[in-house]
C-alpha positions as CSV (number, residue, x, y, z in Angstrom):
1,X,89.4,122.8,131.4
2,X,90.6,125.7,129.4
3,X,89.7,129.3,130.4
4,X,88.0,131.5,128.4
5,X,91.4,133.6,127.6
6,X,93.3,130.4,126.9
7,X,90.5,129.3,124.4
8,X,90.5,132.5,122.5
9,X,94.2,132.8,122.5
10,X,94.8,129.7,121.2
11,X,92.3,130.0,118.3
12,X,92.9,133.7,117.4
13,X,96.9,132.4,117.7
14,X,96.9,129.9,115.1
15,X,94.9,131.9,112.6
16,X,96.9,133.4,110.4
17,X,94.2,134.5,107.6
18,X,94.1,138.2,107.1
19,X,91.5,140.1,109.2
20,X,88.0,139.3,108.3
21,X,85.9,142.4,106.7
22,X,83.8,144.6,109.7
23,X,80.4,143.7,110.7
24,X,78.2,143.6,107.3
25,X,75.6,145.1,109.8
26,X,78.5,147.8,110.8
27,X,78.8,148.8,107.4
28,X,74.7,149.1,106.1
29,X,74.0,151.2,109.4
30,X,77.4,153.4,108.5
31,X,75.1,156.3,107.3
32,X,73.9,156.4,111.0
33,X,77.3,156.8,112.9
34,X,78.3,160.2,113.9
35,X,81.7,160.6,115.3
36,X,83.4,160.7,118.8
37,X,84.5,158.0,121.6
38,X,83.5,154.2,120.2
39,X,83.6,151.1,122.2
40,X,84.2,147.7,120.5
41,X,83.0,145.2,122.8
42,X,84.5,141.4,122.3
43,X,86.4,143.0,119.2
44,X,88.1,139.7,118.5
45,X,90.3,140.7,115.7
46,X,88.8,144.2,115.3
47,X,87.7,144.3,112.1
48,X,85.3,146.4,113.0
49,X,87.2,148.9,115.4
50,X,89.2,149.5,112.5
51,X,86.3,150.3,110.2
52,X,85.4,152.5,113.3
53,X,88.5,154.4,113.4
54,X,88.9,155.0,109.4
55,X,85.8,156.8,110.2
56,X,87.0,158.9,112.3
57,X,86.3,157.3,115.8
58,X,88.8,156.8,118.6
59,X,88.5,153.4,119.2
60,X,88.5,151.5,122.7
61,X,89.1,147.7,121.7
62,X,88.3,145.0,124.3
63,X,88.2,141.5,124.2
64,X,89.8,138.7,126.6
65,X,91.8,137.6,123.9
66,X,95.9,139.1,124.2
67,X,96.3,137.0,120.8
68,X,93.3,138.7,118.8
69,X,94.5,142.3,120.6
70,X,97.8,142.1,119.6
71,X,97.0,141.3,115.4
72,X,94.7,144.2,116.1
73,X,97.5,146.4,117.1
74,X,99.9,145.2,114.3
75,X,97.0,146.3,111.7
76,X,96.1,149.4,113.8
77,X,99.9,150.9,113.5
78,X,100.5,149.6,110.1
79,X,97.0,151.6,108.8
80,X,97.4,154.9,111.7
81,X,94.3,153.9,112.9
82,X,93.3,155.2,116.4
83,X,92.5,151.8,118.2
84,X,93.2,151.3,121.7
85,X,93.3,147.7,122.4
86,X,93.3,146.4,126.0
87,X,92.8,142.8,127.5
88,X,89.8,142.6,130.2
89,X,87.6,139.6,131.0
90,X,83.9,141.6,130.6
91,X,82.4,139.5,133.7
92,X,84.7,141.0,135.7
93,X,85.8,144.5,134.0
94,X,84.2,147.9,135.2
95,X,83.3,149.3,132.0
96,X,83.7,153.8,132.1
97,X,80.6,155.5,132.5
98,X,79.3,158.2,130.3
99,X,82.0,158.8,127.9
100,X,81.2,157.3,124.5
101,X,79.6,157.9,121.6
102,X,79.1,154.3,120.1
103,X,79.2,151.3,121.3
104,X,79.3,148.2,119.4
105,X,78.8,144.4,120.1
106,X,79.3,141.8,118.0
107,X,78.6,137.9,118.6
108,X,78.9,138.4,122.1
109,X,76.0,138.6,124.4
110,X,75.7,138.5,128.4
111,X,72.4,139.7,130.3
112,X,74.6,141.1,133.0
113,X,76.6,143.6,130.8
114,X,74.0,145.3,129.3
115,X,73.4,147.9,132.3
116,X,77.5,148.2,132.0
117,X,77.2,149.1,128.3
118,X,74.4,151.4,128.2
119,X,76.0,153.3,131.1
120,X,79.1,153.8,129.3
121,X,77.2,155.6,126.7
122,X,76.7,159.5,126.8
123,X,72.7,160.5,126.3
124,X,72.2,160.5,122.5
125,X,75.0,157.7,121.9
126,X,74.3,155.2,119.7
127,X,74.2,151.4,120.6
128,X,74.7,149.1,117.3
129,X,74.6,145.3,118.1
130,X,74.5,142.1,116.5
131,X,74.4,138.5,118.2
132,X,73.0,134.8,117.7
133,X,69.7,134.6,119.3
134,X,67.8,131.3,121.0
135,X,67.4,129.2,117.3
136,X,71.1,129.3,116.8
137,X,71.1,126.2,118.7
138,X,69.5,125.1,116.0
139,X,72.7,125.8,113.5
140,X,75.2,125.0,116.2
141,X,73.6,122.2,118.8
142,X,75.5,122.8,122.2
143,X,75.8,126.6,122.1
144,X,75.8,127.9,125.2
145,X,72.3,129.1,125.9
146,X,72.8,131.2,128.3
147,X,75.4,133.5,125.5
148,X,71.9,133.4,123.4
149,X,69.1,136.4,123.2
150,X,66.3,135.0,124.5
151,X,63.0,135.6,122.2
152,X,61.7,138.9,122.3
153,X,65.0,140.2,121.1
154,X,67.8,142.5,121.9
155,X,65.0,145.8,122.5
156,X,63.6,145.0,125.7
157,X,66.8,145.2,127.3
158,X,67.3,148.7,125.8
159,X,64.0,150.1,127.1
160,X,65.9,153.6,127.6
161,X,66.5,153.7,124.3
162,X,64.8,154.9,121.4
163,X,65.0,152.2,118.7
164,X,66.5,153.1,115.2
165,X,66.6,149.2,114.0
166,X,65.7,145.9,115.8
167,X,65.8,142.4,113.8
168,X,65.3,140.0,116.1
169,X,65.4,137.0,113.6
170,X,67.5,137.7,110.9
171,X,70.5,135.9,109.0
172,X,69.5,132.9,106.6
173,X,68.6,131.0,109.7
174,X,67.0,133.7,111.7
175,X,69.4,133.0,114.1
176,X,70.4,136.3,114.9
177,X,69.1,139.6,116.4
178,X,70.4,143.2,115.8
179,X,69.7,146.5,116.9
180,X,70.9,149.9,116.2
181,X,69.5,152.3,119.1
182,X,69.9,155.9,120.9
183,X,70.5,156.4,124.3
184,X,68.0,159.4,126.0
């Protein structure tokens, strides 16, 4: 059985399509960004870091994938983008505390990061997340459930927070949840 790395490598390694667009979610909540330190959790190809860091941002990049990292840092130097890529597995990876300004999730979601991820936010950072929630078994039978937001939606587990957006059943399946939220 393949690891995790070994999976995303050999996927993000054989793609060879130019970098998909940044979050769509990313983009309609853009008005609600500030500026600073942003964290791009399980960044993949970094679509969205690099949207991040046209804005202005420095940009931390992380994702398990060396493959996906180092497209990202191709595009990164090509544009002058300020994206700093680096290669953790997030089970295992002590996130900073305290030091950003925005962090950002996409398609990834693990109950046991999210105390990780709201530390690494200052007070009055901004969260801004998007993931497949419990029916997206539904569009893709043998998801893992356990990589799934359960129902209820991504806001209970930001109870510190002070909610800006939650969708908890959105996309053309309702499959997915999002949430843009403040840290107190």
């Amino acid at each position: 059985m393949r690891s995790d790395r070994e999976k995303w490598d050999v996927r993000y390694g054989r793609d060879k399509t130019d970098l998909p667009p940044p979050d769509a979610f990313l983009v309609d909540n853009a008005s609600l960004l500030g500026g600073g330190r942003a964290l791009d959790v399980a960044c993949g190809l970094g679509a969205s870091s690099l949207f991040l860091a046209e804005r202005g941002f420095a940009v931390d990049a992380v994702d398990i994938s060396y493959a996906a990292l180092s497209r990202l840092l191709t595009e990164a130097r090509h544009v002058g983008a300020r994206v700093r890529p680096f290669v953790a597995d997030l089970d295992y990876y002590p996130l900073p505390r305290d030091i950003y300004d925005l962090v950002t999730v996409f398609y990834f979601f693990s109950p046991r990061l999210i105390p990780a991820l709201k530390a690494s936010l200052k007070t009055g950072g901004l969260v801004v997340y998007a993931t497949y929630n419990h029916r997206h078994t539904s569009v893709k039978p043998g998801f893992n459930e356990a990589y799934l937001v359960p129902k209820g939606g991504l806001s209970p587990h930001f109870p510190e927070f002070d909610v800006v957006v939650s969708e908890d059943e959105a996309g053309p399946s309702r499959n997915i949840c999002r949430l843009v939220a403040v840290k107190r």
